[in-house]
C-alpha angles and dihedrals in degrees: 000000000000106000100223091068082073102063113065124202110272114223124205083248103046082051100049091045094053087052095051085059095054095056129012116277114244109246111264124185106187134338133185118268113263122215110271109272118242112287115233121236116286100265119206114250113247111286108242106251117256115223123170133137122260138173108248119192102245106171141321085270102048100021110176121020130174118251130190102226123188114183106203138151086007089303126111116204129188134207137200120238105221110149097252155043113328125247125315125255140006126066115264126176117278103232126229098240092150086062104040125100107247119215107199133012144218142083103326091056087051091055092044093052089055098046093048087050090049094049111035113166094007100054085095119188126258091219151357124214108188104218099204086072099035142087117219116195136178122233118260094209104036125043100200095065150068140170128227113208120200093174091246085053154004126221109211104204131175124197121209092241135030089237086056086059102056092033080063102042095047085052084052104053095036082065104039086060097037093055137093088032102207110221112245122218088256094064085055104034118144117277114245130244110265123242122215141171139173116203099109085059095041082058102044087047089048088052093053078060094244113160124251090258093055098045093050081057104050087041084055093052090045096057098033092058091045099050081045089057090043097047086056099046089053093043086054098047089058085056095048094049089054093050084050094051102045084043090051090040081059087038086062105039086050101055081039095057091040089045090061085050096060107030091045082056097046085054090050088050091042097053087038098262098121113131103179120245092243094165098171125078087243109076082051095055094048099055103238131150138277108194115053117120092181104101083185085076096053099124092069100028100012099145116257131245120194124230108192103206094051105039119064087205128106132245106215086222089062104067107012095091122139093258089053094050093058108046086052087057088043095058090040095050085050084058095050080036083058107050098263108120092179130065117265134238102252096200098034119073087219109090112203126200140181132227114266106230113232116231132182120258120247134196110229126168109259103200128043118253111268119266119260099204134032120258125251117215117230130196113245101197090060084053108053096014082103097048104058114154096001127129101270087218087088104039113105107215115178121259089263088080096059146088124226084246128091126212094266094053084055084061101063090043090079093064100058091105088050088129073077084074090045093058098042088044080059096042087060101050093060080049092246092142094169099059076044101070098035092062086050083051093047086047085052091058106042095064087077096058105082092057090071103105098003097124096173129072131236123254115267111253111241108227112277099027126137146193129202127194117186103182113171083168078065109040083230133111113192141185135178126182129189100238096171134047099174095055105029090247109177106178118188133197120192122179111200132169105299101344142058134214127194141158158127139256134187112195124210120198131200124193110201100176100259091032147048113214113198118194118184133210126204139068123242129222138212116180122174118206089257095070108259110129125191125197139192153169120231115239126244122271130209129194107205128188089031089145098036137358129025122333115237133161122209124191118218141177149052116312113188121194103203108199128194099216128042108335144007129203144231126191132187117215098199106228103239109235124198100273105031108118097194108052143165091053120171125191132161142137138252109230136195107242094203096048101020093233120148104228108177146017135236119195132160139080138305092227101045119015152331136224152196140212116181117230143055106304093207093055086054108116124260104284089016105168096210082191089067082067101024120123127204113250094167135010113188112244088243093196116114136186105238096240131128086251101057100227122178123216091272105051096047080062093054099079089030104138122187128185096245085052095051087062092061109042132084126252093249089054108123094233084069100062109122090209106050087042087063097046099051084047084061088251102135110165088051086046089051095040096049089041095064083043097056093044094058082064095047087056085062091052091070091055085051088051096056097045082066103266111172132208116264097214109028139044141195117254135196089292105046098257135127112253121179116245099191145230112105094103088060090046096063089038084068092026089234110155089156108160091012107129124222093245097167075054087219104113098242088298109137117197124237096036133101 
């Protein structure tokens, strides 16, 4: 409830008399009448509480279920029918259903009125919606229903009648116009000066035949005692008027902050970017899906809200809490302790385990050189106020918003977990296809780790450009090109033992104003050398407080690993939402392609570490606690270099150039990029200076595009993807870059070396 419906407004008299409670009155006889004090503003009389039953869509294995609602104080509540007492413990609010106006009637009503007399206090509600942030609609295609949208959930009811419907939905908007009721000034005017006289007493007291020195001093005690309690009630109505104001100030900031839920959410719904807010396992392990906007279409995709007493499926935030994550790791590092260097089958007495592949060790620099000048802050706002809701590719931001790191860099950094493939390579070899898959879905996942806390972005490849990573350390060779300009196109290609990876991607940016919303294009793709090929689509990601507050990115949506042998994957990454404390959440399910049984689990987050637990997770008992089974796959590298960019390890050894190296690389290669060089030694004048230099080339990039220039690297296939057509490797063996332009125009010279 708004907190401001709890505070009335306090009157001189309603003051004086509570004061008058608290201590004896003084006797007074008779006094003078005083001017009317100031009436407060005419306030509505409470509105008489709504109650009615109504079917609320619960989940794809209940559906519709009957719920006792009681709109009251702007605020509608609903409770379970269960037959019984309510739930135990606690003291909720007994509700005034003898007084409330009741919408419907039947069986059901009748039911809902004994239960709630059964159980009294303890008959607690199931859920609150706050109206005054909330949207309430009717369905276009069935008259018996509406939907209440709060901007974190929507309730999908359905009344018996139609006239049911619309007797609900005008109860609804009347409160949730009525309610929070703002204070006026009136209700807080200042209080006038009192006006008092004492002749009637001078003349009673004259009559008791008291003398003239008697009377003056009762006349002295009387008024000293009034202008006291006057003095008291208009201190503490200053008081009370800055309460009022600090609590109205919250009040504000609340429904603001709730507002830009709603209405951010309503925009991504708007432009087709709605992902349902499924937050229970459930709507992951039947299948539906998340990206339906139409209510009207609740039935087959409503969003699910979980009940816990009713559904024998799992919510992610119930049992991934920290605790929970490190015994997990515990039980999986006894394993490692242990000599077991795969996971185990929980429910099987056999442990398998794979071959740990042997690589050379190789010496890489591990911090970023010092900076040679001091950084200048730069407003961002002044920068992008002018570009809402334009494509980012062609906003020009200054060099103290990136990262010492390019797009194709970015791309490589995926791969840092790639030990995840080997594992799976060697999985399949002992014709576990199953482990197999779920270390694919685990690699799927850990791409996404080294974004949490990167709050600037990479440099924007210039067409043509090119990075190469040669990590033996590794067992991997990889190569990205820039092959589009108009759209931003970026396609990769990485070789490791036994397996191949490759794809495109075409990012498309949005700015809204408090948020950045980044959709990619493109499908990736893993093959092993036996055949088996696995394929999937990135999530959305979201970078929310770029103008105030703290930056943060959050990841959402539906990823599904396709797979050409046994069994294909689906995962589900939980959009965060302002007030989850336990966020960037992942679940899914590994599935048989041939029998459509779902035949393991994954749980975890995108940012530490991901699990499995074997089995059907629907056929799991009532309470079941899938972190008592479940087995690390993953576990996030959580050192990190101290620098304003948040690199990890790996990523500082990404634009590590060496002398030897120079010799070897082309002259489109990232590390040779005068701008972002600059940048990563701490120069920033020469960085920004060489970067506006280096976009009026790339404007010319796009004139080269449309006269029909081609990748070098890289060429379109049947389907419209890049594939790589080799040769590059063969190229720097022989250290031929014939035909190959100086795009960065620098003559191979790369800043910051000697």
């Amino acid at each position: 409830m708004n907190p401001l419906c709890c505070i009335a407004p306090v009157s001189l008299e309603h003051a004086a008399d509570h004061l008058h409670h608290q201590q004896p009155p003084p006797r007074i006889l008779a006094a003078a009448p005083a001017p009317p004090p100031p009436q407060p503003a005419a306030v509505a009389a409470p509105a008489a509480a709504v109650a009615g039953v109504l079917q609320k869509w619960v989940n794809y294995g209940k559906g519709w279920r009957s719920r006792y609602f009681v709109l009251e104080d702007g605020v509608l509540s609903y409770y379970k029918l269960r037959g019984g007492g309510g739930g135990a413990g606690g003291a909720g609010e007994a509700v005034a259903f003898a007084a409330a106006r009741v919408i419907g009637e039947g069986g059901a009503l009748r039911r809902a009125r004994e239960e709630a007399a059964a159980a009294g206090k303890q008959w607690r509600p199931f859920g609150e919606v706050h109206l005054k942030v909330s949207s309430i609609r009717a369905s276009k295609s069935d008259d018996k229903r509406l939907y209440i949208f709060s901007g974190t959930k929507t309730l999908h009811l359905r009344c018996e009648t139609e006239e049911d419907r619309n007797a609900w939905i005008d109860a609804l908007l009347v409160a949730k116009d009525r309610f929070p009721r703002s204070l006026t000034s009136n209700d807080l005017g200042p209080m006038a000066d009192i006006m008092l006289s004492t002749e009637k007493l001078r003349v009673r007291l004259l009559q008791e035949g008291l003398g003239e020195a008697v009377v003056k001093e009762c006349e002295s005690i009387m008024m000293s005692e009034l202008l006291e309690l006057h003095n008291q009630i208009k201190s503490q109505q200053q008081q009370h008027s800055i309460l009022i104001d600090r609590l109205r100030q919250l009040e504000t900031e609340k429904v603001e902050l709730e507002r830009t839920v709603v209405h951010e959410t309503k925009e991504r719904e708007t432009h087709g970017y709605a992902n349902g807010r499924q937050s229970d396992f459930y709507s992951v392990l039947s299948g539906g899906s998340t990206s339906e906007s139409d209510p009207d279409t609740a039935s087959q995709v409503a969003e699910v809200e979980t009940e816990e007493d009713e559904v024998t499926y799992f919510d992610t935030r119930d049992f991934l809490s920290a605790e929970s994550l490190r015994s997990a790791s515990c039980r999986r590092k006894e394993l490692v302790t242990n000599g077991c260097n795969g996971p185990e089958y929980v429910g099987d007495s056999v442990t398998n385990t794979v071959k740990t592949t042997k690589y050379p060790f190789v010496l890489r620099r591990d911090k970023l050189p010092e900076p040679k000048e001091k950084e200048k802050p730069i407003g961002l706002w002044s920068i992008i106020k002018e570009n809402i809701g334009k494509d980012l590719s062609g906003v020009c931001l200054p060099v103290y918003f990136n990262e010492p790191l390019s797009s194709l860099q970015k791309c490589f950094e995926d791969l840092e977990y790639s030990y995840l493939v080997d594992h799976a390579l060697q999985w399949g070899k002992q014709g576990d296809s199953l482990m197999r898959i779920l270390h694919v879905a685990a690699f799927a996942v850990s791409g996404y780790a080294s974004t949490e806390g990167r709050q600037c972005k990479p440099f924007n490849p210039l067409l043509g450009e090119t990075y190469e990573a040669d990590y033996p350390d590794r067992g991997l060779r990889f190569f990205s090109e820039k092959v589009s300009h108009h759209p931003v196109v970026v396609a990769c290609h990485c070789e490791g033992r036994g397996w191949r990876f490759w794809g495109d991607s075409n990012l498309k940016g949005k700015f809204w104003g408090r948020s950045i919303q980044l959709d990619p294009i493109g499908v990736l793709t893993l093959q092993f050398d036996d055949g088996e090929t696995f394929q999937w689509s990135k999530v959305t990601t979201s970078i929310y407080n770029i103008i105030i507050g703290k930056i943060y990115c959050d990841h959402y949506g539906t990823m599904r690993i396709n797979g050409s042998g046994q069994y294909s994957c689906k995962l589900k990454f939980k959009e965060q939402s302002v007030i989850d404390r336990n966020p960037h959440q992942v679940h899914g399910f590994v599935q048989d392609n041939r029998t459509g049984q779902k035949v393991a689990m994954l749980i975890g987050k995108w940012d530490e570490a991901m699990y499995y637990v074997l089995g059907d997770p629907s056929v799991k008992p009532k309470g079941y606690d899938p972190m008592s089974e479940a087995v690390l796959l993953w576990e996030r590298d959580k050192s990190l270099n101290q620098t304003r960019y948040n690199l990890s390890p790996f990523a500082i050894s990404l634009n590590e150039l060496t002398p030897h190296l120079m010799k070897k690389l082309p002259p489109t290669d990232s590390r040779l990029r005068p701008d972002q060089r600059h940048l990563e030694n701490g120069e920033y004048e020469m960085a920004n200076a060489e970067k506006l230099r280096l976009e009026q080339l790339q404007r010319q990039a796009r004139r080269l595009q449309e006269k029909g220039w081609k990748p070098r690297w890289f060429k379109k296939d049947d389907e419209d993807s890049y594939r790589y057509v080799g040769g590059y490797w063969e190229a720097r063996e022989k250290g031929n870059w014939e035909g190959i332009s100086d795009i960065f125009g620098q003559n191979n010279v790369s800043p910051g070396l000697p």
